[in-house]
Every structure is written in C-alpha cells, then in structure tokens.
C-alpha positions in Angstrom: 0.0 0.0 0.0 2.3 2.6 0.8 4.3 2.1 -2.5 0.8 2.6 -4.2 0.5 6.0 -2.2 4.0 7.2 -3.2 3.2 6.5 -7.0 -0.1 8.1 -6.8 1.3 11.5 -4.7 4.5 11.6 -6.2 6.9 14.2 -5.5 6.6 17.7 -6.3 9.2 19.7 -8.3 10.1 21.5 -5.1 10.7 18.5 -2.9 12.8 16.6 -6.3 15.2 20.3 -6.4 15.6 19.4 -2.3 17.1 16.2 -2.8 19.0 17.3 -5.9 20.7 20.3 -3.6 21.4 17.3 -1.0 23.3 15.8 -3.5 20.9 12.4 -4.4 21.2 11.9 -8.4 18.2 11.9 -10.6 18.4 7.8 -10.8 18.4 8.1 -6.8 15.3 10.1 -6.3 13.5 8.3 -9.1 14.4 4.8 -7.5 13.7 5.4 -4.1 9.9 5.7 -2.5 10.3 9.4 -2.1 6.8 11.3 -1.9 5.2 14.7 -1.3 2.8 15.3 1.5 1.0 18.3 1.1 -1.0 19.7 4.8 -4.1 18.2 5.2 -3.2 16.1 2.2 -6.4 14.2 1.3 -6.3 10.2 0.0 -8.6 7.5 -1.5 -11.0 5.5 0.6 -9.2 2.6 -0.1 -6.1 3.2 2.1 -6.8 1.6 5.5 -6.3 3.4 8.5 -4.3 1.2 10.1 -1.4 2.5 7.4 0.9 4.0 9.1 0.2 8.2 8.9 -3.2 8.1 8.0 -6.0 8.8 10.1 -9.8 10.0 9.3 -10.6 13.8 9.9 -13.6 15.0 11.6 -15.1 15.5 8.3 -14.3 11.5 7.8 -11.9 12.3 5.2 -8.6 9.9 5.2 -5.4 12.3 4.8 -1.9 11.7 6.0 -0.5 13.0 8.7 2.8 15.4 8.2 4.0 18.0 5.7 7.0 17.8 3.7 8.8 14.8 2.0 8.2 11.2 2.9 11.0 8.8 3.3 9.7 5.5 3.4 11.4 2.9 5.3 12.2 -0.5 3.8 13.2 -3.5 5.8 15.8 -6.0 5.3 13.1 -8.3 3.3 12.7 -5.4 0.9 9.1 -4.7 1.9 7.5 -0.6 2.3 7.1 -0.8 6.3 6.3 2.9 6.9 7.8 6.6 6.5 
C-alpha cells in the first residue's frame, strides 16, 4: 500500500530540487519511495487506516499525517514498512 500512495502522490518539483541540492542523483530520487505530502493532504478511501500516517478527519476524510517529503522505510526483506 504505501508504494501505491507514493506512485499516486508523487513528488513535487520543489521537494525533487531538495534532494537534488542534497546531492541524491536523478536515478536516486527516481528509484527510491520518495513522496510529497502536502498539509491536510487528502487520499482515497481505499487506504486503510491502520497504514501508518493516515488517520480520518472529523469531516471523515482519510489524509496523511505530516507535511514535507516522505521517506519510506524498507526493511531487510525489501518490503515498504512505513515513513
């Protein structure tokens, strides 16, 4: 799931020219499970809540919690385990 929500939010052009100025090569950022979380940053219904960083608002909209870039954590058997 959260591979599927970093190839549906992607990463915006001001988040790619931050990790560019850290020194990360294009083939780096493109590889890795880099995403952009926008505030309040709204997702589809068919994200469970138990994902780590979502949560339902008091509207009962699912958004992810956090602003910024995502850096999602893989563990040693390769699998997207949060960010």
């Amino acid at each position: 799931m959260i591979r599927s929500l970093s190839r549906e939010l992607g990463l915006t052009i001001e988040h790619r020219k931050i990790l560019s100025d850290r020194e990360l090569a294009d083939r780096q950022i493109e590889d890795s499970l880099f995403f952009s979380i926008g505030k309040f940053q709204k997702i589809g219904e068919h994200y469970p809540l138990d994902l780590p960083g979502v949560y339902q608002s008091p509207k009962g909209d699912r958004q992810l919690n956090g602003k910024g870039i995502a850096i999602v954590a893989i563990d040693a058997d390769g699998l997207a385990t949060g960010w």
